[in-house]
Structures are given as structure tokens and as C-alpha cells.
N, CA, C and O of each residue as an XYZ file, in Angstrom:
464
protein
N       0.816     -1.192      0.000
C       0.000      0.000      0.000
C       0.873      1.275      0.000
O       0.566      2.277     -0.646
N       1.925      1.177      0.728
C       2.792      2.532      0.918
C       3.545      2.457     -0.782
O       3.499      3.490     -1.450
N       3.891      1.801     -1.094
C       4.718      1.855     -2.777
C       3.945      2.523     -3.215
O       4.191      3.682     -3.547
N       2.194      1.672     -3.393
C       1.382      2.242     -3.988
C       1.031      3.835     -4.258
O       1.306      4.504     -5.253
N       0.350      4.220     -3.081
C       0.076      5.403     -2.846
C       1.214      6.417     -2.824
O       0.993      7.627     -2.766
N       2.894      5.695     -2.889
C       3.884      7.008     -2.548
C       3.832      7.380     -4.681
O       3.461      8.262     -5.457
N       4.367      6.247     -4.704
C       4.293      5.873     -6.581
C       2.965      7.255     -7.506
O       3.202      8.200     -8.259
N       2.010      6.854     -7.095
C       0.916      7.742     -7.586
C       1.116      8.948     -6.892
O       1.142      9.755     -7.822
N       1.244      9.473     -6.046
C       1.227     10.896     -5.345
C       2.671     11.637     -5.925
O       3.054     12.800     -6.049
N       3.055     10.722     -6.112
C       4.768     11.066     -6.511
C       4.507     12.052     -7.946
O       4.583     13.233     -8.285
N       4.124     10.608     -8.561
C       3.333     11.530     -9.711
C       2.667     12.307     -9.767
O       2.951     13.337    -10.379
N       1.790     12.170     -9.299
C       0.790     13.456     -9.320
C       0.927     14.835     -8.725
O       0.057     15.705     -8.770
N       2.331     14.958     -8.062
C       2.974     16.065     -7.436
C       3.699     16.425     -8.731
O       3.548     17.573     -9.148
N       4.424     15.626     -9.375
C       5.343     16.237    -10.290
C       4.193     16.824    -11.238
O       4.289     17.991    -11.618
N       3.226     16.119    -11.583
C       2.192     17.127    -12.480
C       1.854     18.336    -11.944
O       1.946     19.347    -12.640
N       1.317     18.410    -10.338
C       1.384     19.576    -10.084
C       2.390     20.998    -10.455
O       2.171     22.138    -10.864
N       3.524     20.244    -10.078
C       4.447     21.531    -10.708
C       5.045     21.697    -11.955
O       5.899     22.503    -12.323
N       4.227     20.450    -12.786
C       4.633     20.965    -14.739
C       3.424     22.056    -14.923
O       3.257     22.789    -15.898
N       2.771     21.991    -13.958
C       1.278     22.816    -14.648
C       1.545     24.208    -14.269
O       0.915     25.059    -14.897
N       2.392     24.616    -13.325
C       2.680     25.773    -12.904
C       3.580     26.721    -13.652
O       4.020     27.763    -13.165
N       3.835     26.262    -14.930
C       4.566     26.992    -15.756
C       4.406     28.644    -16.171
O       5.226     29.550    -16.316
N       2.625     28.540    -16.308
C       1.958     29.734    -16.242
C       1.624     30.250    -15.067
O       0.895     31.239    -15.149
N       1.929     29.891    -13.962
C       1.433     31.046    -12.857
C       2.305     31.776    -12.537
O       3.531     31.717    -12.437
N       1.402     32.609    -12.354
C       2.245     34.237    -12.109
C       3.249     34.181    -11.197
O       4.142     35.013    -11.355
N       3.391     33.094     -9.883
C       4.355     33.188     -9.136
C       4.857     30.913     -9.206
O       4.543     30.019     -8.420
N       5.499     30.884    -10.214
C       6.232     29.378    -10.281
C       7.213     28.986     -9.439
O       7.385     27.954     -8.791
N       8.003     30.278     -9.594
C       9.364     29.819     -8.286
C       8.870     29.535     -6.349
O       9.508     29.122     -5.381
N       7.260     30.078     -6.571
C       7.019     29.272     -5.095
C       6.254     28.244     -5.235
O       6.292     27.644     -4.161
N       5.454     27.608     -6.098
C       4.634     26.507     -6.929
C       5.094     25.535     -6.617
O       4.753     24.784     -5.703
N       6.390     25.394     -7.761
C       7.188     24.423     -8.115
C       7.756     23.358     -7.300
O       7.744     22.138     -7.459
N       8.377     24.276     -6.168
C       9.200     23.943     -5.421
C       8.677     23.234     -4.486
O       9.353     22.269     -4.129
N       7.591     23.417     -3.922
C       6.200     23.042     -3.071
C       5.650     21.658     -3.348
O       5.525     20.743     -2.533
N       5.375     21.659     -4.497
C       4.796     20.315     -5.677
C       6.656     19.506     -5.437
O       6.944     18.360     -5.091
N       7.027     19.980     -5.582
C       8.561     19.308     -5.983
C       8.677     18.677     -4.685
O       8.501     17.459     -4.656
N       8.903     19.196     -3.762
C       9.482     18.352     -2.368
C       8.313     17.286     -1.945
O       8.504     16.300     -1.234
N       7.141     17.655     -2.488
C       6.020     16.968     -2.029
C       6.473     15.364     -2.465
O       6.655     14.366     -1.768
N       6.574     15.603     -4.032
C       6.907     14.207     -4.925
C       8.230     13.957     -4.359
O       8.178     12.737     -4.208
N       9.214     14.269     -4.010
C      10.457     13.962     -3.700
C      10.266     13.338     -2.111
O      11.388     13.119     -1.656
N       9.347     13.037     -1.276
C       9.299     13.012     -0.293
C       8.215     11.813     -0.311
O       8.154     10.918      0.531
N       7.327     11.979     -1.497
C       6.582     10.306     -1.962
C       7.548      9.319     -2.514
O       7.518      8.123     -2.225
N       8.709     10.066     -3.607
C       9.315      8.868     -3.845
C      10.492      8.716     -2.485
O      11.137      7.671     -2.576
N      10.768      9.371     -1.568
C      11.555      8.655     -0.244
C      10.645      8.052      0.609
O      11.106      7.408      1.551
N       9.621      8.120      0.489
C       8.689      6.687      1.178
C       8.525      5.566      0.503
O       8.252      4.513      1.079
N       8.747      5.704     -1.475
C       8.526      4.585     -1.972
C       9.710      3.535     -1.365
O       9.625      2.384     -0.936
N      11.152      4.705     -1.572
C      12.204      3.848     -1.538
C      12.382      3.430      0.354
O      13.191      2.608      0.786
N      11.789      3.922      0.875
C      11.893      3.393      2.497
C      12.920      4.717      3.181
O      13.437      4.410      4.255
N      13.110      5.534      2.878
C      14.349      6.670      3.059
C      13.500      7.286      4.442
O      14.109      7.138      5.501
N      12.480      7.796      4.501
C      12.103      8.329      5.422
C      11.226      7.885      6.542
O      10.239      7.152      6.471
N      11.611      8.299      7.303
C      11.010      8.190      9.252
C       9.914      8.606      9.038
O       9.695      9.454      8.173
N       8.992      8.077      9.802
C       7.345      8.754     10.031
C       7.729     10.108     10.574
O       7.158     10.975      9.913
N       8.565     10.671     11.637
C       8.687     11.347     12.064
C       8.623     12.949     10.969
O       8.023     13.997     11.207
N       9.455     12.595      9.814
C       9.828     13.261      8.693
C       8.855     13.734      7.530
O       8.930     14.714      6.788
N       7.777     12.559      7.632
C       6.497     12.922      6.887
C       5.322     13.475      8.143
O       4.157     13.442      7.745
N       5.457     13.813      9.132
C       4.883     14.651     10.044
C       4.998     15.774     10.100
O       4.103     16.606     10.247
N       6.825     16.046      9.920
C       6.838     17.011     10.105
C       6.748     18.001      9.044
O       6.657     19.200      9.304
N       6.771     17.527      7.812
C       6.117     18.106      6.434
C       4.965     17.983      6.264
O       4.603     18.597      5.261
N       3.861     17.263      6.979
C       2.507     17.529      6.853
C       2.377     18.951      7.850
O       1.884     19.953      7.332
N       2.699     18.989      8.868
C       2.333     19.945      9.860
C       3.403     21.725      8.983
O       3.150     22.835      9.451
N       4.127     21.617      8.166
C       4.425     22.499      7.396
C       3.511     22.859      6.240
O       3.562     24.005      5.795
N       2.634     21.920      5.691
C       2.186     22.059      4.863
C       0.737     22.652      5.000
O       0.142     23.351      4.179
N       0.222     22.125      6.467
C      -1.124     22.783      6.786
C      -0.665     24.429      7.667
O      -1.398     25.388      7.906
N       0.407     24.285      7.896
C       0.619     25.764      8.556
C       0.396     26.640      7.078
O      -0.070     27.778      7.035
N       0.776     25.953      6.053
C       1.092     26.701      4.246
C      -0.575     27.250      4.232
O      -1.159     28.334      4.239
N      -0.967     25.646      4.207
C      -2.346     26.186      3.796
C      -3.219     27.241      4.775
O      -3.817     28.226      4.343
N      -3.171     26.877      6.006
C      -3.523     28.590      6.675
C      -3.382     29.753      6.446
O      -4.067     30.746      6.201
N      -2.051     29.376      6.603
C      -1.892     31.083      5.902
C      -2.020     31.824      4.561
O      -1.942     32.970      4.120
N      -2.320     30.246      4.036
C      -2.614     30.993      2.717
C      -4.046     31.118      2.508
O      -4.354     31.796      1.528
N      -5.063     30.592      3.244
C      -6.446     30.794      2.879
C      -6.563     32.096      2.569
O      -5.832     33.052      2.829
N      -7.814     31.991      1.840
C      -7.977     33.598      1.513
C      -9.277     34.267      3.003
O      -9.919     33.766      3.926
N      -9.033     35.724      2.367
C      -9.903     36.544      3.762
C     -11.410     36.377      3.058
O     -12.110     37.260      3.553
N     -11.866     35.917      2.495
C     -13.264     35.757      2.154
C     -13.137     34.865      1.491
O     -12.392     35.011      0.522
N     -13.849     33.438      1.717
C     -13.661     32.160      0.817
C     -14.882     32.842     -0.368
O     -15.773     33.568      0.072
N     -14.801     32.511     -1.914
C     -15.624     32.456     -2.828
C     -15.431     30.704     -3.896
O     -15.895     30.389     -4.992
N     -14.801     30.162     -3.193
C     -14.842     28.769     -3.187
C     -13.810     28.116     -4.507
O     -12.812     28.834     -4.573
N     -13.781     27.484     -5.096
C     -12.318     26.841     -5.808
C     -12.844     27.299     -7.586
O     -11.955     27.615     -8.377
N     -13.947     27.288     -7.929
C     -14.427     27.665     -8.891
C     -13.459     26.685    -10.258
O     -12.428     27.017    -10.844
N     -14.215     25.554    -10.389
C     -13.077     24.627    -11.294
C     -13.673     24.690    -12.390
O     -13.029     24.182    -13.309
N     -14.992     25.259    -12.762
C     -15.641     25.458    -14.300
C     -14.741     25.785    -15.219
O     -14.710     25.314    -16.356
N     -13.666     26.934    -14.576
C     -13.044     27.891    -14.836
C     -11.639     27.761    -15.002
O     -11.222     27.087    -14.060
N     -10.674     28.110    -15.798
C      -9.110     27.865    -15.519
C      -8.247     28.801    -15.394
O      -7.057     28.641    -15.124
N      -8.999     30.176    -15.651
C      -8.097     31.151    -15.393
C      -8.744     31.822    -13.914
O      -9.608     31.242    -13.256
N      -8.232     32.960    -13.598
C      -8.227     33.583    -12.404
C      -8.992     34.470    -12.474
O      -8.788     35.407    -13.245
N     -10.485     34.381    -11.382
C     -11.598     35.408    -11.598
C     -11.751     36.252    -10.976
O     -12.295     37.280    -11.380
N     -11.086     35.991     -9.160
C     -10.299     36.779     -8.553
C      -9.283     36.135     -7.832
O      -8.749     35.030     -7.920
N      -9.112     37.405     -6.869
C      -7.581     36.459     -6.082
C      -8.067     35.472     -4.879
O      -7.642     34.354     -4.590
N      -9.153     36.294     -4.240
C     -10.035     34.807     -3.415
C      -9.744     33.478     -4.042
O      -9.003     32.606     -3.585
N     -10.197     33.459     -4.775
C     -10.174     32.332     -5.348
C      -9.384     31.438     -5.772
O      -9.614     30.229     -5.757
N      -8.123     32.131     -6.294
C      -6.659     31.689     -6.225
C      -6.265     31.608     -5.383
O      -5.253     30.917     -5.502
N      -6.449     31.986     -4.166
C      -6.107     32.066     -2.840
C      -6.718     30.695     -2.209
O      -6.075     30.011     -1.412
N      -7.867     30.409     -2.596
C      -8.383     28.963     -2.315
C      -7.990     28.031     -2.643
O      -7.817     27.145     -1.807
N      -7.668     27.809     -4.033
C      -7.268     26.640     -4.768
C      -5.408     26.135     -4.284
O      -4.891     25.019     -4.227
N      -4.891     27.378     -4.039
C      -3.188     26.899     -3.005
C      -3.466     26.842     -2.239
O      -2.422     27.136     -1.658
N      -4.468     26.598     -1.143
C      -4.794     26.670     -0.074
C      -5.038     25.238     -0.047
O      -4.312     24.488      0.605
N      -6.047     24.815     -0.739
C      -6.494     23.334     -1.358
C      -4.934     22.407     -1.554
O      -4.461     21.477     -0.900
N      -4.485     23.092     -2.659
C      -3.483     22.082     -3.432
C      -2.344     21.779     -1.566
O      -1.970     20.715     -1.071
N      -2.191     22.906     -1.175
C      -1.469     23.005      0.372
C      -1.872     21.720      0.627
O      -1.250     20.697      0.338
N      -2.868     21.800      1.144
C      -3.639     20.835      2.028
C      -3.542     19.323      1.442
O      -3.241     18.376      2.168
N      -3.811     19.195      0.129
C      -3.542     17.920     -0.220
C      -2.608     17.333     -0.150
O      -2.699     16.106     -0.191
N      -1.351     17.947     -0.018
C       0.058     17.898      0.248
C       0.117     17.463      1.539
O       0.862     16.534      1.852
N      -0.751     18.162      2.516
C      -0.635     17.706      4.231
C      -1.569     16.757      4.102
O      -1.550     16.300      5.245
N      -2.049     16.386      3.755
C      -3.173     14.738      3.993
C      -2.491     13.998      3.660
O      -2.419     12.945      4.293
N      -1.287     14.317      1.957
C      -0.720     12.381      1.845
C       0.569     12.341      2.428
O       1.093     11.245      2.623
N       1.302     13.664      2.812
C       1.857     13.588      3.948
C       1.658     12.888      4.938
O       2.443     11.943      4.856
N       1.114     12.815      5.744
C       0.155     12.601      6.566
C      -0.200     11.079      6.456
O      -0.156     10.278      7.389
N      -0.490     10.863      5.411
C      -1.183      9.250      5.236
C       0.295      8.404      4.649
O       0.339      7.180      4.522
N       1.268      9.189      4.385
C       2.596      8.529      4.362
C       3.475      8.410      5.938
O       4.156      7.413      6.175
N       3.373      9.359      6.766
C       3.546      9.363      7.846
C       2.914      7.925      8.680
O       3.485      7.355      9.610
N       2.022      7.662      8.267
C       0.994      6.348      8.993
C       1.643      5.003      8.035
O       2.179      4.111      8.692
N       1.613      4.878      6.842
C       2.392      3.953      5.946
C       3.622      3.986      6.804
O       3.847      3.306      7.805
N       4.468      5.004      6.169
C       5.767      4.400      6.911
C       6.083      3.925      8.136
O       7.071      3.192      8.185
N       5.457      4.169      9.211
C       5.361      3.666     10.838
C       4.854      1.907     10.711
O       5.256      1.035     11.481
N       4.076      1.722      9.773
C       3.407      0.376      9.645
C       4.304     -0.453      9.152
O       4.747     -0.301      8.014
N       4.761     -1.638     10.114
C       5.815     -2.766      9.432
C       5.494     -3.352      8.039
O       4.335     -3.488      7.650
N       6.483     -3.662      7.370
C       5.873     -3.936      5.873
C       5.779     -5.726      6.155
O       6.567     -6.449      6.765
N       4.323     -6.112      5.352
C       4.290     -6.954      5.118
C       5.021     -7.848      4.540
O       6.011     -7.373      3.983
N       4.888     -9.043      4.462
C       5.865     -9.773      3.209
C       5.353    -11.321      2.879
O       5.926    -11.991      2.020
């Protein structure tokens, strides 16, 4: 289960930060999405302590706090460009957060003895 889920998140982090090519601010995007996947594939390979995916989940929801926006107008996904900044302000707030959940659910994988 931990291969599994590090394998797919891994990926799906690195997509996160090919897609950031166009946002207005990439050099803080990127890097964000980047350690995320770099930190799924050190759970694929067994590299990291539960301790280590804790303490990057609890970085990652401090991210998303502070980044919520001051009036939620909600993620608005009809849409792909930016209708306001609320709203952009939601969706890194979101992407944050998803980052601290498989954090988080890698933190619980890695503590769990591996089967065999």
C-alpha cells in the first residue's frame, strides 16, 4: 500500500508543478509540488522516518492557513483562469492541504511494518 500510494502521489505532485509553468508566481509553486513528490518517492524507496512525513505535513497545513484567503468564494473549477484572487487564494490553499493529507497518510504507511 505505501509503494502504492507514494508511486501515484509522486506523480501526481510532479504534475502539479509541470502545470505551474503559467502562474504568475512558479518559483514558489514548483518547489512546493517538488518536495512533495520527492518526499513520496523517499517513502517509496523506504528513506524516510514517520517522524519526517509529520513534520512536512504539519508544514504544509501551517502553508495552507496562511494561505487561505480573507473571504472564501470557493475553488471555482468550471473555470481555468483567475476570476479573482479569493479564489486563487483557495485553490493553493487546497493544493497546500492535499500535500498535508498524503503527507500525513505517508507518515501512517511508513510507521506500519511492511508486510511480506
Amino acid at each position: 500500500m505505501r509503494k502504492t500510494v507514494s508511486i501515484i502521489f509522486g506523480l501526481l505532485f510532479i504534475l502539479f508543478a509541470a502545470v505551474q509553468y503559467n502562474d504568475p508566481d512558479p518559483e514558489v509553486w514548483v518547489p512546493i509540488y517538488g518536495l512533495a513528490a520527492i518526499a513520496c518517492f523517499m517513502a517509496y524507496a523506504g528513506l524516510g522516518k514517520w517522524w519526517f512525513f509529520v513534520g512536512m505535513a504539519v508544514m504544509y497545513v501551517v502553508a495552507a492557513v496562511y494561505q487561505w484567503p480573507p473571504v472564501f468564494e470557493g475553488f471555482l473549477f468550471s473555470e481555468v483562469g483567475m476570476r479573482s484572487m479569493n479564489i486563487e487564494m483557495a485553490r493553493e490553499a487546497g493544493g497546500l492541504a492535499i500535500c498535508a493529507v498524503i503527507m500525513g497518510v505517508l507518515a501512517v504507511l511508513v510507521r506500519q511494518p511492511i508486510r511480506r
